[in-house]
N, C-alpha and C positions, 0 to 999 in steps of 0.2 A: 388672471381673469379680472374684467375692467366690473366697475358697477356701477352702475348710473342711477342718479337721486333725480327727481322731480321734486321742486318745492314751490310751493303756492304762494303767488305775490300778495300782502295782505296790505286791501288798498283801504282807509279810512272810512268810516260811514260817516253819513251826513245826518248830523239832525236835524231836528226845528229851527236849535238854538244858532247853529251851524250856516244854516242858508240865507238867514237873516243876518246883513251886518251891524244895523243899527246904529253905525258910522257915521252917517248924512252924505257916503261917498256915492260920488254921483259917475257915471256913463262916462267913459274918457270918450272924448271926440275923435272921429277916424285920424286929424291930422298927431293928433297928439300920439295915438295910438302907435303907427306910422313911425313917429319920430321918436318915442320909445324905444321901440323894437332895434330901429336902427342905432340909437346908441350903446347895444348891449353887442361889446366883440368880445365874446365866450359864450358859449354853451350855459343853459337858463336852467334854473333847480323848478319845481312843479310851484313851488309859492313868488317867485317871481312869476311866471306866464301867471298865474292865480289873481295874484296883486295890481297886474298890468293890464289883464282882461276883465278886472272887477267881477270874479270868481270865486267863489271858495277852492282851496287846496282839492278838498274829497271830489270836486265837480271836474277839475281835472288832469284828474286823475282816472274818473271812469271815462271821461270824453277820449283822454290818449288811450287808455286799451280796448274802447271799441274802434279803436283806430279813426274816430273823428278830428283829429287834430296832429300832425304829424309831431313825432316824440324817436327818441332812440331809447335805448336800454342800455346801460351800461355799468355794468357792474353789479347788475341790479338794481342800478336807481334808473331813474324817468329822468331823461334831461332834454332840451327843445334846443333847437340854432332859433337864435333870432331872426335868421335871411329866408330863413324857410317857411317860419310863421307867417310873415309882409309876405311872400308872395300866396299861404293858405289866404292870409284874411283878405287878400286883395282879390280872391277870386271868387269869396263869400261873400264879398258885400261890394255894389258898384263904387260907394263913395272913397271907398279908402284904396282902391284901385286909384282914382285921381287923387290922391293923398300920397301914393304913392311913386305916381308918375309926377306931382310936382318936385318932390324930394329927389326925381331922376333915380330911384331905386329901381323899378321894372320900365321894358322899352315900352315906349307911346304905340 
């Protein structure tokens, strides 16, 4: 007789202290954005897309399980393709669509 577990992903809360960086880091630009993404050939942990999107980790981290943000599961961790992210953000935002089309990543 087989027995199956459910276990509950326990994703980080976000505080006050948390959402503020107080960093002085600023908005990367769609090209930059763009040209990041395309230089990552492997699968991204949730603190790189975090680091690259000028996000906190806990931010997401709820964006990928309301499924706002394409993510895989694997193993039970959250991991993102890069190629797939340029083509999400290129279709959320006009600018980095042409950020993307200059980079020759998606067809004109």
């Amino acid at each position: 007789m087989q027995t199956t577990t459910t276990r509950k992903l326990e994703i980080p809360s976000c505080s006050a202290e948390q959402t503020t960086t107080g960093k002085g880091s600023t908005t990367p630009t769609p090209f930059n954005l763009i040209a990041r993404l395309h230089s990552v050939s492997r699968l991204m942990t949730v603190a790189e897309v975090a680091e690259i999107l000028g996000k906190e980790p806990c931010t997401i981290y709820r964006i990928a399980q309301k499924k706002q943000i394409p993510s895989l599961m694997i193993g039970g961790s959250r991991s993102f393709d890069p190629s797939t992210l340029i083509i999400w953000a290129s279709k959320k935002e006009p600018q980095l669509m042409v950020a993307a089309r200059q980079l020759n990543l998606i067809a004109a």
